[in-house]
C-alpha positions as CSV (number, residue, x, y, z in Angstrom):
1,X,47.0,-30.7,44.0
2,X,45.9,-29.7,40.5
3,X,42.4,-27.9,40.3
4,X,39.7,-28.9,38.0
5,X,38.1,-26.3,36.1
6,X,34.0,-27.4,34.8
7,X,32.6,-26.0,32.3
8,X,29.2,-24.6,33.1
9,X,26.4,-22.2,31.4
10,X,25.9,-18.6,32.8
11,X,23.3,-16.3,31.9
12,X,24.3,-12.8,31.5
13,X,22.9,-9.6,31.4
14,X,24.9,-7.1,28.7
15,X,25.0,-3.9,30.3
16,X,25.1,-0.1,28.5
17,X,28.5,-1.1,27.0
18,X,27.8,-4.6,26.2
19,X,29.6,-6.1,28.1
20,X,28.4,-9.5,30.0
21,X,27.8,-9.8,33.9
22,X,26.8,-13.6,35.3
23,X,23.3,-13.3,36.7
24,X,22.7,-17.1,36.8
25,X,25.6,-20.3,36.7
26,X,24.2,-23.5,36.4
27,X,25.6,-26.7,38.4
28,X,24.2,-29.5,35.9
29,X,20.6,-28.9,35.8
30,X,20.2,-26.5,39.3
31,X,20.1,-23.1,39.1
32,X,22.4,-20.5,41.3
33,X,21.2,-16.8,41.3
34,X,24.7,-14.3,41.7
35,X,23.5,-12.4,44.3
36,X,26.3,-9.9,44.4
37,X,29.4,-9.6,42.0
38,X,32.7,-9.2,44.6
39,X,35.2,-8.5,42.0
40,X,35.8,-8.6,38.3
41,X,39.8,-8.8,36.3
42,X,40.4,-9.5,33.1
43,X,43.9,-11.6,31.8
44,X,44.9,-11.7,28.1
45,X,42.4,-14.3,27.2
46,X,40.0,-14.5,30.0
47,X,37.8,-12.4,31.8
48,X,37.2,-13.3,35.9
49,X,34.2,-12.7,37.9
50,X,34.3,-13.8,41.6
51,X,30.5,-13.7,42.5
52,X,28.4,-14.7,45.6
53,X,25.6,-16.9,44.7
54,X,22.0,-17.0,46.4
55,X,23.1,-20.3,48.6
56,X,26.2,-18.0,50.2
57,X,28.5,-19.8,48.4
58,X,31.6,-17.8,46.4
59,X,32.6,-18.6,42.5
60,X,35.1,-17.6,40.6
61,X,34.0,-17.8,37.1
62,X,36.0,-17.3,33.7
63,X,35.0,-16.5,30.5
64,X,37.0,-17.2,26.9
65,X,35.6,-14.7,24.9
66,X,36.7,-15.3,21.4
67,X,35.4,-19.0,22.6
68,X,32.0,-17.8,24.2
69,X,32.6,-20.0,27.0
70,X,32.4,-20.6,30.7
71,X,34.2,-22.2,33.3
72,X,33.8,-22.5,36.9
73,X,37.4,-22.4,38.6
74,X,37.2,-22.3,42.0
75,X,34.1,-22.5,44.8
76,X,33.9,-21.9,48.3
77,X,31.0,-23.1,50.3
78,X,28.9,-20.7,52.7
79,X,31.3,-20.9,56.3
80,X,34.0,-23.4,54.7
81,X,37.5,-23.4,53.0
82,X,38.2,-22.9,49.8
83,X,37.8,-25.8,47.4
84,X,38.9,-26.3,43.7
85,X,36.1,-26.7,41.8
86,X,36.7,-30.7,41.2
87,X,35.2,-30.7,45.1
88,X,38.4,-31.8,46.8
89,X,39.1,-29.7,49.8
90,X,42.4,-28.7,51.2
């Protein structure tokens, strides 16, 4: 199974040191608060947030800097398995 990785907006707030934390990811036109950041890595070219949003739901977001972009790579819904975030489930 290959995942599929979406492209999404994010609003951010840039803390003390600049540096951007998701407050808000967008799935098409709706809205999803982060209501908790779980855990945050960073790879060569990426950084990685894995957030809980208002719905219960966990993300794992990543964002290109030098690109200035975001991607959703993986969701899990509130009380199920994890699911790439094409929707398939396992």
């Amino acid at each position: 199974m290959s995942a599929t990785i979406i492209r999404t907006r994010v609003e951010c707030y840039a803390g003390h040191r600049g540096e951007e934390t998701p407050r808000r990811l967008y799935f098409g036109e709706r809205p999803i608060a982060v209501a908790e950041v779980l855990d945050q890595w960073l790879a060569p070219d990426h950084r990685y947030f894995k957030v809980r949003g208002e719905d219960g739901a966990l993300y794992i977001l990543r964002h290109d800097v030098a690109a200035d972009v975001w991607e959703l790579v993986m969701f899990e819904r509130a009380g199920r398995g994890a699911q790439d975030s094409g929707g398939s489930g396992k």
